[in-house]
Each structure stands twice: as structure tokens, then as C-alpha cells.
C-alpha positions in Angstrom: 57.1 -1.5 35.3 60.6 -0.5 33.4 62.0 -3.1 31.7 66.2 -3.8 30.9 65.2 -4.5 27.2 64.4 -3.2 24.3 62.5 -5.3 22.2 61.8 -5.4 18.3 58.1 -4.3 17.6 58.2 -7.3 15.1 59.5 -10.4 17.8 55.6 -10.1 18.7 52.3 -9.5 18.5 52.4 -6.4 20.4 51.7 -4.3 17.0 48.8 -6.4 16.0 46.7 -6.5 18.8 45.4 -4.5 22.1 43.9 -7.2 24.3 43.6 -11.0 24.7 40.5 -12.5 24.0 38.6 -15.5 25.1 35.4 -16.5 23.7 32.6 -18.5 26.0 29.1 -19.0 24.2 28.0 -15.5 22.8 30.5 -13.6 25.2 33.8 -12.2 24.3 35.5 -11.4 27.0 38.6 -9.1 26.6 41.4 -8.7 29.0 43.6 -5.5 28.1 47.6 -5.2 28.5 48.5 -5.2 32.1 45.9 -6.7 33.4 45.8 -9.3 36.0 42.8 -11.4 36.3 42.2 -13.9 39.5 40.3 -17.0 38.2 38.8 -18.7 41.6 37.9 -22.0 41.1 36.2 -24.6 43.3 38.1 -28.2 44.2 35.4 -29.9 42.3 35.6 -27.5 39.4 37.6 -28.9 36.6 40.0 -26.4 36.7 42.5 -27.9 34.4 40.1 -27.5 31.9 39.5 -24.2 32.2 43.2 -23.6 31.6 43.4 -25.5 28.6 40.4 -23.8 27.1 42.1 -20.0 28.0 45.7 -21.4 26.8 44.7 -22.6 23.7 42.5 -19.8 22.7 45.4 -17.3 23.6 47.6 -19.3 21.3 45.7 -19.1 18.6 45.6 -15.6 18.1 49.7 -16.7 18.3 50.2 -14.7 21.5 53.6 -16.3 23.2 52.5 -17.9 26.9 54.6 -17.6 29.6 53.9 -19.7 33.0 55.0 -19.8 36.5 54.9 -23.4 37.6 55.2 -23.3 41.4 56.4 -26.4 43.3 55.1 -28.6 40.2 51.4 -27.6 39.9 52.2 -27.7 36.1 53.0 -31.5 36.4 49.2 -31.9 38.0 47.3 -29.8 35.6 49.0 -31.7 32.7 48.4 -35.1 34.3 45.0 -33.9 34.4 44.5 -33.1 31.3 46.2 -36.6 29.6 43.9 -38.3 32.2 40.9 -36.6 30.1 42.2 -37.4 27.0 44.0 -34.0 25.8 47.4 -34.6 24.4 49.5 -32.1 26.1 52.4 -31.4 23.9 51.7 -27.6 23.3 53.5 -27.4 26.7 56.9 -27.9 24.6 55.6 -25.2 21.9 58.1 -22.8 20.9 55.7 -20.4 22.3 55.5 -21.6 25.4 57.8 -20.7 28.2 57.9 -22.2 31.4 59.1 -20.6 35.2 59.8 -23.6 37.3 59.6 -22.1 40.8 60.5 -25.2 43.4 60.0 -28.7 42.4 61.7 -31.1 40.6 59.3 -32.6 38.1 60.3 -30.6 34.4 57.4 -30.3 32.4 57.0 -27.8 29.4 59.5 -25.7 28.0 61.3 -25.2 31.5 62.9 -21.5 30.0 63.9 -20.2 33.9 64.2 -22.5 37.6 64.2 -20.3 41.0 63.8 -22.2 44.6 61.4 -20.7 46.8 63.4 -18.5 49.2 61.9 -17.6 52.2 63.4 -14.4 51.9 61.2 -12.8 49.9 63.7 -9.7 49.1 66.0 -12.6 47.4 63.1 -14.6 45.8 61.6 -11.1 44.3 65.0 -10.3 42.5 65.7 -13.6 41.3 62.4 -14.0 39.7 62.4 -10.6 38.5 65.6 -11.5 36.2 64.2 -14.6 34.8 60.8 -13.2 34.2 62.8 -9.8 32.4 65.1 -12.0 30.1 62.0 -14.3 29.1 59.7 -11.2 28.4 63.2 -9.8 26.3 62.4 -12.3 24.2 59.1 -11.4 22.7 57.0 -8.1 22.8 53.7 -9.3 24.7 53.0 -12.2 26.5 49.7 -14.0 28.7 51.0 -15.4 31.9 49.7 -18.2 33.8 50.1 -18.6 37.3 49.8 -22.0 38.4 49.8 -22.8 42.0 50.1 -19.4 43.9 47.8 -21.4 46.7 50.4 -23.5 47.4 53.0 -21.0 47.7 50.7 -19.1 50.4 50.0 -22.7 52.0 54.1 -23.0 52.2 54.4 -19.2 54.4 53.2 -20.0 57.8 54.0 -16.2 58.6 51.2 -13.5 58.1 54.0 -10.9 57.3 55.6 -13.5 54.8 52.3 -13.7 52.9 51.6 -10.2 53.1 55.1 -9.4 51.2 54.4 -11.9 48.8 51.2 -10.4 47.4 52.9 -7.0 47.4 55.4 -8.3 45.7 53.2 -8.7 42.8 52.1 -5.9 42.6 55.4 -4.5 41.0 53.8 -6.2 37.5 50.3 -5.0 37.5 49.8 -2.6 34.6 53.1 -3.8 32.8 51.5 -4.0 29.7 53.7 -6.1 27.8 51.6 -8.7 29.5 48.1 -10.4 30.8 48.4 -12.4 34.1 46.0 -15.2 34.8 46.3 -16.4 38.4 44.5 -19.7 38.7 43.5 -20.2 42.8 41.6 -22.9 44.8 38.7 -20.8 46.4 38.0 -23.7 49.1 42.3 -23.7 49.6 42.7 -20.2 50.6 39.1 -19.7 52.3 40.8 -19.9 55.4 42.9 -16.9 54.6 40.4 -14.0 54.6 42.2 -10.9 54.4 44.7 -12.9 52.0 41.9 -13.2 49.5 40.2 -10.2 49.7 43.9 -8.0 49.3 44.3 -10.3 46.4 40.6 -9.8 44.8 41.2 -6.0 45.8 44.4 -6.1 44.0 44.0 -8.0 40.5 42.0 -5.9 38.1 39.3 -8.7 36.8 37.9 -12.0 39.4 36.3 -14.3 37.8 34.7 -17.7 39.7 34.6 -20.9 38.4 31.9 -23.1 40.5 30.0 -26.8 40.2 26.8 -26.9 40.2 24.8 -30.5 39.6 25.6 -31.3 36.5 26.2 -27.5 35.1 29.1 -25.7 36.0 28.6 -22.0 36.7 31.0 -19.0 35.1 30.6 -15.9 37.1 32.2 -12.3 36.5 32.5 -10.3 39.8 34.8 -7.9 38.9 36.1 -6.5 35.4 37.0 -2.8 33.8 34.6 -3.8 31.3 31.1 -3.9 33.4 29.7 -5.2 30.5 31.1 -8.6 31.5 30.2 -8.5 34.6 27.4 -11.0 35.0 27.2 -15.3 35.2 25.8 -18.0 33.6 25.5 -21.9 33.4 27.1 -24.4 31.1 25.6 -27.6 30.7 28.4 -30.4 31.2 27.9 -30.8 27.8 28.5 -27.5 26.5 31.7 -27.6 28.4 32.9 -30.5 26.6 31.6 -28.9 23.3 33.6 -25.6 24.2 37.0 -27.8 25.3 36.7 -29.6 21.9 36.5 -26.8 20.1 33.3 -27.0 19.3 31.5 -24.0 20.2 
């Protein structure tokens, strides 16, 4: 994708690094410059967690984090996390920009606010300018998208939703960023060919499922076939790995 800016190879971290990587056990998984990866996760997965483990590993290697908040799916994530016990602040981090798209409740560094038009020609070029001046502002970013379920919940027609998922399309392999879309797997099971365009589309899937008391990490699809694979963590280790632990 063309971009209107030019940035500074030093407003970054562009020049000192190639992919963004998240460690899990003895893995490393490494997600390259325009890639965008489609975590599934089940509703009794705890998914917030899962996004505070990927978030704070990204900002440690002081990569800038950009996310799309959709109709205040920010607010529940962080509400989720406080609930746990994890102090939340980073939200307001300098490097940390926030996309409020609908809603009302501001949480994070709210950098960019568009309503969800349901004209999706309007709503494409309106995001496209705030996402463009945010990603001015720094060479490379990871973004998160929270609560692209609810946005196909909230577009009752079929040619509505297909539009939207094109629409994304326009930032795969824009390489000045990594995409994370985080989805409910048991919220968008009843739109089949929904989900499999998406998992067609995004270049890595991974699934995030319960199991007793483990909770299973699987790889289905990734450029690296090396990761592609699964394997349990004890609730345990999960709590270990959130705390930084392991």
C-alpha cells in the first residue's frame, strides 16, 4: 500500500528489526512486515490474556502499537484484565495509539475516533486517513484489532460484510506494519463463508482453545511451516508466561 508520508528511518524501529517476535515455551514465533495474523479464540478462552501477553512482548522490543478499538471492545479487554489483577496503564503509553471506531467509552491513548458508517465507501476513506497520519508518525507498527466480530455482528447484509473484509485487504503486505485480529471462533461460527474468506485472506491463523484445565495453542496456518503445529499449557504455565515468568 502507498503511503502520503514520508517517514524518518530513525522515528522507528523499522531499521533495527525485520519481524515481530513472540516467544511461547521453546517456540519463537516470528511474524514478518505485512503480515496479518487471525488469532481465533474460544468464549471460554481467556482471550484478554492472550493479548496482554502479545502486547507486552511487542513493546518490549519498543515496537510502537497501534489498535483499532471497535464499538468499545478495548474498554472489555482492559476491564478484564484489572479484574485479573494486571494494571493496565500501558494503554496510555506513548507508544500506544488507539483507533476508537464507534463507542463512547475512551480508553488508551484515543489518537483517531471514526463512527461506523454503513456506507462502507465513506467508512474505508475515513479510516484510511486516521490510520495514514498515525502510521506518519512512526516507521513500523503492530496492530491490534479488537472487536472485528462485532463489527460483522452489526452488518445484517451479506454484501455489507463481504465489502468489509475486502476492504482490508487494501493493508495486507503494507509492511510498515503487523496486524493481529483477535475473533470469537464460537461468535462468527455461524458465518461460514465469512470465516473461511477471512482465514483464506490473513497470512497466519492461529487458535486459541480450552481444554480442562490446559488451554491448547494451535498453528493452522503460517509462512513459516515450521510453526505450524499445537501444544498444551498447563493453567499454570499460562499464568507463569502472563507474569513473565517463562
Amino acid at each position: 500500500m502507498s503511503s502520503t508520508c514520508k517517514p524518518s528511518v530513525n522515528n522507528g524501529v523499522r531499521g533495527k528489526c525485520t519481524h515481530a517476535g513472540v516467544f511461547c515455551r521453546e517456540r519463537h514465533y516470528k511474524f514478518r512486515p505485512g503480515e496479518t495474523v487471525l488469532i481465533e479464540y474460544s468464549s471460554d478462552f481467556p482471550y484478554y490474556l492472550a493479548f496482554y501477553y502479545l502486547i507486552r512482548a511487542v513493546r518490549r522490543e519498543g515496537i510502537p502499537v497501534l489498535i483499532d478499538d471497535i464499538g468499545d471492545t478495548l474498554s472489555r479487554y482492559a476491564f478484564a484484565l484489572e479484574t485479573s489483577g494486571i494494571e493496565t496503564s500501558f494503554l496510555n503509553d506513548e507508544g500506544v495509539y488507539v483507533i476508537k471506531i464507534g463507542g463512547k467509552r475512551n480508553i488508551g491513548n484515543v489518537s483517531g475516533r471514526i463512527g461506523i458508517e454503513s456506507d462502507f465507501y465513506v467508512h474505508n476513506l475515513e479510516y484510511s486517513r486516521v490510520f495514514e497520519n498515525i502510521l506518519c508518525q512512526k516507521d513500523f507498527f503492530v496492530n491490534f484489532v479488537l472487536g472485528f466480530d462485532t463489527r460483522l455482528l452489526m452488518t445484517p447484509n451479506p454484501r455489507d460484510r463481504f465489502s468489509f473484509l475486502v476492504s482490508k485487504l487494501h493493508y495486507l503486505g503494507n509492511e510498515r506494519r503487523v496486524a493481529f485480529y483477535f475473533v470469537n471462533s464460537d461468535v462468527i461460527s455461524g458465518y461460514t463463508w465469512e470465516r473461511e474468506y477471512l482465514r483464506e485472506m490473513v497470512t497466519s491463523l492461529v487458535q486459541l482453545e480450552r481444554d480442562g484445565e490446559q488451554y491448547v495453542v494451535r498453528v493452522v496456518k503460517s509462512p513459516d511451516y515450521d510453526a505450524i503445529g499445537s501444544f498444551n499449557l498447563p493453567k499454570e504455565t499460562l499464568i507463569r508466561l502472563i507474569r513473565g515468568e517463562g
